[in-house]
N, C-alpha and C positions, 0 to 999 in steps of 0.2 A: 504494500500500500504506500509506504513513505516511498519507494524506488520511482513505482509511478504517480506522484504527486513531485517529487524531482522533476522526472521529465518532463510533464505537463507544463510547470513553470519556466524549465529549461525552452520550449517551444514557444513559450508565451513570449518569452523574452526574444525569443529569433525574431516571431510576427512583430513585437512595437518596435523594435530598434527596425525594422523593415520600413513597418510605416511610417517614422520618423524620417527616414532616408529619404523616402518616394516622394513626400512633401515638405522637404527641407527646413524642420523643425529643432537642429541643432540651436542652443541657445553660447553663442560662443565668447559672449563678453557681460558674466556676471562678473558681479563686483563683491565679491565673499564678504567683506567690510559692514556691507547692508542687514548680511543676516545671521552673521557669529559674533558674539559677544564677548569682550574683553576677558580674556583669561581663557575663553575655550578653545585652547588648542591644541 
């Protein structure tokens, strides 16, 4: 059951990083600054 709940997510992960691609939703210039907080690093 956990083996194939791995893969399932493993494929899931194939399709969105796919459709990310095919409609060029790479976000390439965040500013980490904006969302991590002093000390968490």
């Amino acid at each position: 059951m956990v083996k194939n709940q791995q893969q399932q997510k493993e494929e899931e992960t194939k399709r969105l990083v796919q459709f990310i691609e095919d409609n060029n939703l790479w976000v390439d210039n965040i500013n980490i600054d904006l969302y991590v907080s002093q000390g968490a690093e």
